[in-house]
C-alpha positions in Angstrom: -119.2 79.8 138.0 -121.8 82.3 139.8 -123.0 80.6 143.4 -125.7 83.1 144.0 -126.8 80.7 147.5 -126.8 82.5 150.6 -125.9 79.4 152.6 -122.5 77.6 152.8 -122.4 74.1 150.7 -121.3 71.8 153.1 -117.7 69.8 151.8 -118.7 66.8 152.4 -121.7 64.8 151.2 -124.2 63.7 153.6 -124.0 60.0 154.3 -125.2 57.3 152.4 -128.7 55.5 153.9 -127.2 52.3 155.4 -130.3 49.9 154.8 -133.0 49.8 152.5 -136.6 51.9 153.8 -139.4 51.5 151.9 -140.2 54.2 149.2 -139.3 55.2 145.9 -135.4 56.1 145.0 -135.4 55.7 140.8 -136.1 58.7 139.9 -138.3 58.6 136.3 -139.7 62.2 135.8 -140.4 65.1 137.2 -141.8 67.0 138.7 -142.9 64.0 140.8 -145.8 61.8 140.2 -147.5 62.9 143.7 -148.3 66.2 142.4 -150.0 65.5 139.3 -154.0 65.9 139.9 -157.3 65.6 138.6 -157.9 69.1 138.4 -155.4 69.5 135.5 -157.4 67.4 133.3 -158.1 71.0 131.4 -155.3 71.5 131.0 -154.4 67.5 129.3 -157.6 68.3 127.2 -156.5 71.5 125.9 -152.8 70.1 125.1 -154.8 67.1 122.4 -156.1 70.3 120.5 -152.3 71.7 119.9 -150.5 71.3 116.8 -147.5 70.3 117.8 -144.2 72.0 118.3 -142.0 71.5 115.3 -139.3 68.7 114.8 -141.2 67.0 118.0 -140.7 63.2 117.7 -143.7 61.4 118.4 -143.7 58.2 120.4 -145.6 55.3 121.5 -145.9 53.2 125.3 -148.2 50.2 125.3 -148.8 49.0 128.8 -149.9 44.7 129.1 -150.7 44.4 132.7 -150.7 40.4 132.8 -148.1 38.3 134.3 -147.8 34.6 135.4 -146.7 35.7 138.8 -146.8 38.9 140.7 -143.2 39.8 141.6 -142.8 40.4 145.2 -140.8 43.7 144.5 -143.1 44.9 141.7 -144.7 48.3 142.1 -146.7 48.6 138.3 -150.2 47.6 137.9 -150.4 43.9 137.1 -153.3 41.4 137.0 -152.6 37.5 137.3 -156.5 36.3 137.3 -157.6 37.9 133.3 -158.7 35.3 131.0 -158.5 35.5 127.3 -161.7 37.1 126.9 -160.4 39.9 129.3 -157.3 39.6 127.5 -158.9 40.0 124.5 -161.1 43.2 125.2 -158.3 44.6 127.0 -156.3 44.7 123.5 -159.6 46.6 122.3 -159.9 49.0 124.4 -156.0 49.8 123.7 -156.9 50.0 120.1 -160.1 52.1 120.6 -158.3 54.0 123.1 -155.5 54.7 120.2 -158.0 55.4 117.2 -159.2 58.3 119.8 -156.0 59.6 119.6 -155.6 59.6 116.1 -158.2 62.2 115.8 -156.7 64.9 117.8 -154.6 67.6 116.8 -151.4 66.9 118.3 -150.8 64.2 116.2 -150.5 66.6 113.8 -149.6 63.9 111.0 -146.8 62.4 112.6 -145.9 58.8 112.5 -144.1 57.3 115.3 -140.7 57.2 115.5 -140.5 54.7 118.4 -142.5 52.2 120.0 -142.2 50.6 123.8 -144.4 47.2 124.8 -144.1 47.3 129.3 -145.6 45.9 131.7 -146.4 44.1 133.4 -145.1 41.3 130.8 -145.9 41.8 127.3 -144.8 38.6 126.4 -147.6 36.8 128.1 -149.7 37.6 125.3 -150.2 34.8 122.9 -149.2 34.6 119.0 -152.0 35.4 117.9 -153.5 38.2 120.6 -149.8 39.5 119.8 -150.4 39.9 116.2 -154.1 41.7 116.7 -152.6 44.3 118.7 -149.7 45.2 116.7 -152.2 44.6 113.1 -154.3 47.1 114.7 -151.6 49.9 116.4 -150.4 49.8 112.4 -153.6 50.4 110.7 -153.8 53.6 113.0 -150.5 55.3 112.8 -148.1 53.4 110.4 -144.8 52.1 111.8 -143.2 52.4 108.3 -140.7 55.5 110.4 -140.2 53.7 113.4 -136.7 53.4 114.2 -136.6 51.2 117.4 -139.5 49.0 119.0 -138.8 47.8 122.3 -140.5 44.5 123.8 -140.1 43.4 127.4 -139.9 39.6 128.1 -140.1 37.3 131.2 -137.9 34.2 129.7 -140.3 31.6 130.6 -143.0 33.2 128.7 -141.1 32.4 125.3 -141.3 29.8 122.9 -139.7 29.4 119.7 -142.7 30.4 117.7 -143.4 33.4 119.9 -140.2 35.1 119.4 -140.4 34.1 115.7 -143.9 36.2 115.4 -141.7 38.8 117.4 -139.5 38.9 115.0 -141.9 39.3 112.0 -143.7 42.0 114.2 -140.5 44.3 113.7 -139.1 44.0 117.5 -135.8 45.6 117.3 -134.8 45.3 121.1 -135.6 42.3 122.8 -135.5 43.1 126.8 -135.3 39.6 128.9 -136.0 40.4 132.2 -133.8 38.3 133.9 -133.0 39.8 137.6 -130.9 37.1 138.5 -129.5 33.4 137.2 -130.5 31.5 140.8 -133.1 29.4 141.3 -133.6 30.2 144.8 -133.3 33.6 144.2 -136.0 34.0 141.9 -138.3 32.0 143.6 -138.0 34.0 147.3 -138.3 37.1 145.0 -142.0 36.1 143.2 -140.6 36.0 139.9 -141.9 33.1 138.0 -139.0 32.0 135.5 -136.3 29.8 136.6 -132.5 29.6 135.0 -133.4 26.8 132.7 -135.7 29.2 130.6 -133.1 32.0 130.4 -130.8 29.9 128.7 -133.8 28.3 126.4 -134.9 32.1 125.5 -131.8 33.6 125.4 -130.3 30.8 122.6 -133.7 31.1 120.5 -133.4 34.8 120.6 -130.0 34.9 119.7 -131.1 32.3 116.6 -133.7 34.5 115.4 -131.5 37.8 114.9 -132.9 40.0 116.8 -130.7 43.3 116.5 -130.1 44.0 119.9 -131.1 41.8 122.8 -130.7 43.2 126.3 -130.6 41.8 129.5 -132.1 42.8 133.2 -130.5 42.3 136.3 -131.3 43.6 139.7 -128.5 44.5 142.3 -130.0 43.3 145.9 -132.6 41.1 145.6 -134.1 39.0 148.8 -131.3 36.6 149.9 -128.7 37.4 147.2 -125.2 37.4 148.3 -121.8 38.2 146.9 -120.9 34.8 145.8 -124.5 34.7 144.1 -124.0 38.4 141.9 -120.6 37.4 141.1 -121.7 34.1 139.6 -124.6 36.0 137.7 -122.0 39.1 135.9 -120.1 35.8 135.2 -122.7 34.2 133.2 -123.9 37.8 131.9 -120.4 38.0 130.2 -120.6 35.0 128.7 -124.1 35.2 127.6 -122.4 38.2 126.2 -125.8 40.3 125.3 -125.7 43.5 123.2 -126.8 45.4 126.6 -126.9 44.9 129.7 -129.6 47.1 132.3 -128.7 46.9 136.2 -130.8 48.3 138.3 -130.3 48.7 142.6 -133.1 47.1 144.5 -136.0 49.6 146.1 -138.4 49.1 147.9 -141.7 51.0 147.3 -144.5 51.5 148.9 -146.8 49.1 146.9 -144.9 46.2 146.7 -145.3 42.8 148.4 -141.9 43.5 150.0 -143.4 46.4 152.1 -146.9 45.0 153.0 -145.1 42.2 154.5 -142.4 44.7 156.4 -145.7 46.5 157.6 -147.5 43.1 158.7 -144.4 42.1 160.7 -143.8 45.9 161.9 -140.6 46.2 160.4 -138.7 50.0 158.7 -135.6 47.6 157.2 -136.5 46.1 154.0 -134.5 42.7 153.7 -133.0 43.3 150.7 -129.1 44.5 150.2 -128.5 47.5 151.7 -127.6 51.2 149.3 -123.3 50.7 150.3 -123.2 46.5 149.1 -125.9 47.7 145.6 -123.6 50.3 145.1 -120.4 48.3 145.2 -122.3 45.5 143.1 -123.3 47.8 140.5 -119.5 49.1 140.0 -118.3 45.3 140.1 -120.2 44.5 137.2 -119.7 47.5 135.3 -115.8 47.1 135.8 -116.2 43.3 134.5 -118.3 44.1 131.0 -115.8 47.0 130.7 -112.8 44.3 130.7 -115.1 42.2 127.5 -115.8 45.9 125.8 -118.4 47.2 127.1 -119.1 51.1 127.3 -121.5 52.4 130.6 -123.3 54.7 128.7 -125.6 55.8 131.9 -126.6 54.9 135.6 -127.6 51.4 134.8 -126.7 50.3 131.4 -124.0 49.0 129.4 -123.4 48.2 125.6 -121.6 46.1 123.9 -121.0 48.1 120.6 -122.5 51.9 120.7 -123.0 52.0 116.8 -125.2 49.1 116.7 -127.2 49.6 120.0 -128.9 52.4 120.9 -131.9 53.0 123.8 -134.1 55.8 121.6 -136.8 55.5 123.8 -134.9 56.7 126.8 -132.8 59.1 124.8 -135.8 61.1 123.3 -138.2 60.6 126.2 -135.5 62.2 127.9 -135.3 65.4 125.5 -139.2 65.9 125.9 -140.4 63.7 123.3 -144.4 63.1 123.2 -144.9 60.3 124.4 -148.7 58.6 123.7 -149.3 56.0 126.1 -151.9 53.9 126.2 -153.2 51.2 128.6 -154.1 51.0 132.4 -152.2 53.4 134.6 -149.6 54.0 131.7 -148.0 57.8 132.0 -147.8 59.6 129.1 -146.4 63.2 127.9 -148.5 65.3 125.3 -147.3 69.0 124.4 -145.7 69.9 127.3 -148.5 68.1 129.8 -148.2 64.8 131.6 -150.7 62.8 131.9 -151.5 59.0 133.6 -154.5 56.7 132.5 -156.8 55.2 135.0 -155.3 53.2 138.3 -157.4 50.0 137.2 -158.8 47.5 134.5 -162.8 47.9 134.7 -162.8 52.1 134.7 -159.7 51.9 132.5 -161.7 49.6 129.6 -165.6 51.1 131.2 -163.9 54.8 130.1 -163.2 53.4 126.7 -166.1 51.4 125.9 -168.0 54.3 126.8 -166.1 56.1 123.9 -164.0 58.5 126.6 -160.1 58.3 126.8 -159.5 57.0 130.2 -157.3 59.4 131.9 -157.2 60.1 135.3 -154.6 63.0 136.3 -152.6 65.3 134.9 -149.7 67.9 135.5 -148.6 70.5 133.2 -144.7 71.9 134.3 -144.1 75.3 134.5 -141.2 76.4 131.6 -138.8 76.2 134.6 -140.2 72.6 135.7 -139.5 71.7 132.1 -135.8 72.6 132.6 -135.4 70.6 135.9 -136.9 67.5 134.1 -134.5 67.3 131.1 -131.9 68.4 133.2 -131.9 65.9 135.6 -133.0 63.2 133.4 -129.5 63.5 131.3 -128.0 63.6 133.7 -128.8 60.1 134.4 -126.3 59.5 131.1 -123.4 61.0 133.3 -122.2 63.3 130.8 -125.1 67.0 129.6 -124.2 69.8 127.6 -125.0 73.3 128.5 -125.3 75.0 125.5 -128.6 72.1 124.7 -130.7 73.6 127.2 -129.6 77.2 127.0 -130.5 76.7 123.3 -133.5 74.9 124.0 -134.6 77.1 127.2 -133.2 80.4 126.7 -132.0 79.8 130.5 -128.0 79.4 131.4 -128.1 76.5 133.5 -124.8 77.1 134.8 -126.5 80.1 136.0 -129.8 78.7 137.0 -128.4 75.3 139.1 -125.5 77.4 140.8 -126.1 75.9 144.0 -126.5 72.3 143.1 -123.8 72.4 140.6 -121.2 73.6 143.2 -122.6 71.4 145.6 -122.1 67.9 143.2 -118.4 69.6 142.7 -118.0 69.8 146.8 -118.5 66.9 147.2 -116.2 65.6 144.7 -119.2 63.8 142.6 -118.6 66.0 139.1 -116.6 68.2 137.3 -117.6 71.0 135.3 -115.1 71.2 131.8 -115.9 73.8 129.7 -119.3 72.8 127.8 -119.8 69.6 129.5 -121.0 68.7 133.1 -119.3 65.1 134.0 -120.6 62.6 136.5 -117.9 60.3 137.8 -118.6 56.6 138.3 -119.5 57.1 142.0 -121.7 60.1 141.1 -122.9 57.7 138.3 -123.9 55.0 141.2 -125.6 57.1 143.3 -127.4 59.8 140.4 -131.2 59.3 141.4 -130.2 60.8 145.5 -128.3 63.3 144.3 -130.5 64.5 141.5 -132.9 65.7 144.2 -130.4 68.3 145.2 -132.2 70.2 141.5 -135.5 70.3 142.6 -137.8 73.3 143.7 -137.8 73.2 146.8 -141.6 71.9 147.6 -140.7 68.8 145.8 -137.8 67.7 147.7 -139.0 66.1 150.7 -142.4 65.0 149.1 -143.6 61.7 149.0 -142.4 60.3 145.0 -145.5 58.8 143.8 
């Protein structure tokens, strides 16, 4: 492998960031979200009057900004005071903002292939509300080729008859948002379900067959401890869900976590710090391994890899279009990003008003493009060249010289022919070390 860097890689990666600081670590596109402006609405515009590119799958995101509670390390745009009459003309302006869509050319008479409900917590919608969204989204572009649709749940939002409509709706992946199993825990942390309503979900869920059902944990929260995480992978495995997502605890900059830091002058967040997350993370992993499970990236594990599948993050992650719709969803249309309006009144004002609500943009340069898919899959711990040398006429071997030698340094990766390999620390640590690909002017910038 070339190394055309004029500096020396140092052997030895730099040290891990003892405690948690406040900002963004998970790393979820790129280039990052601080750099996408206004000004580039042009170029969004211009990107809705493309056919486009062939063989490009077409998705859909539906942000529902309504929770119970505001979770005290939640950085997404919620709202925990919207009646149902908001509720209701909040669906509305989705589907107007949808049927806008549909007119453009980049649609270009595709039908869906894959459809996310986030949040927020989609599952605070009732039955009916529920039914008028989905009615509507499928009287627009027909889900009759969708292949997975993904709904996120807070357990103590679901009843029996809920999931059942869920169910009838076509929900192939249930996503519970667990976190953790302890009372205590979940309360100091603002989320509103307790470990009663896991169990009650979780067993109606399981009754209804749902194909895959996956479960949420977070590794760090407020006040968790090592007794605590060991008693939640226990009663993980023997929930024994299809999947199971783990994410490490951050901290970012909009959270309730950080305005309280701030108020009490603080640069520590009290949360686990990166070494214990880390170490958690692996723990668990090792444990589903032991009942069968495969880690098939950074945070997730499956249970049986024919049945259970994550499209959305798989295609997303190979430059899929992604129509999103809601308040301050992100979306990806030919080539250009693009993120709705911050909040609810200009988000549904835009739309009533018969405009698509969008409020900045970003189209990546071809090289930009590279860096994004490349860093993305490598999330999964395991990239082929020859994809993005197809794809990109570019040998990445070539291109990420530096980085790659660096990851190999500091004994993070192998290279084997074809294949660039993340090992299972490498794996842990992916969304610090994937900044090591970026151009340089987006390496020390702020995330989002």
């Amino acid at each position: 492998m070339s190394d055309t860097a004029t500096t020396e890689t140092p052997k030895t990666a730099p040290p891990l960031e003892k405690q948690t600081a406040v900002g963004n670590y998970f790393v979820s596109n790129y280039p990052p979200f601080s750099f996408w402006k206004p000004e580039e609405l042009p170029n969004y515009h211009a990107a809705l009057g493309q056919a486009p590119k062939p063989d490009t799958p077409l998705g859909i995101y539906v942000h529902i900004p309504f929770c119970r509670k505001r979770c005290h390390f939640c950085y997404f745009r919620v709202y925990t005071d919207k009646n149902s009459q908001e509720i209701r003309n909040y669906i509305d302006a989705v589907l107007d903002e949808m049927r806008l869509y549909t007119k453009e050319a980049f649609i270009g008479g595709r039908k869906p292939s894959f459809v996310y409900f986030g949040g927020g917590t989609p599952s605070y919608l009732s039955e009916d509300q529920l039914r008028h969204l989905t009615d509507g989204m499928k009287e627009l572009l027909p889900w009759d080729e969708v292949d997975e649709i993904t709904f996120e749940c807070e357990p103590g939002t679901l009843r029996e008859k809920k999931l059942e409509v869920l169910r009838e709706i076509g929900v192939t992946r249930l996503s519970l948002g667990v976190e953790n199993f302890d009372d205590h825990i979940l309360e100091v942390n603002g989320r509103a379900h307790r470990g009663a309503e896991i169990v009650r979900s979780y067993e109606f869920a399981q009754g209804l067959g749902f194909p895959q059902i996956n479960i949420d944990l977070i590794a760090g929260m407020v006040d968790e401890t090592e007794a605590n995480w060991k008693d939640c992978i226990k009663r993980t495995r023997e929930m024994a869900p299809d999947s199971v997502t783990i994410y490490q605890m951050e901290v970012p900059y909009n959270t309730g976590i950080y305005k309280q830091m701030k108020a009490d002058g603080k640069l520590t967040a009290p949360v686990a710090d990166w070494e214990t997350k880390r170490r958690w993370v692996s723990e668990a992993f090792d444990e589903l391994e032991q009942d069968g499970y495969i880690v098939g990236s950074a945070y997730t594990a499956v249970k049986d890899k024919s049945k259970t599948s994550f499209l959305y993050r798989d295609k997303l992650w190979a430059g899929a279009d992604l129509l999103s719709l809601g308040v301050a969803s992100f979306g990806h249309i030919g080539g250009t990003h693009y993120q709705n309006q911050h909040d609810f009144a200009p988000y549904v004002e835009s739309l009533q008003n018969g405009e698509l609500p969008v409020h900045r943009a970003l189209t990546p340069t071809d090289d930009e493009r590279l860096i994004r898919e490349f860093v993305l899959q490598m999330k999964l711990g395991h990239l082929k060249f020859s994809y993005f040398a197809d794809k990109f006429g570019v040998n990445p071997i070539e291109r990420f010289a530096k980085p790659l030698r660096t990851l190999q340094d500091w004994g993070f990766a192998t290279l084997d022919g074809d294949e660039w390999l993340l090992n299972r620390e490498g794996l842990l640590q992916v969304d610090r070390l994937l900044h090591e690909f970026f151009l340089d002017e987006h390496r020390n910038a702020r995330y989002a």
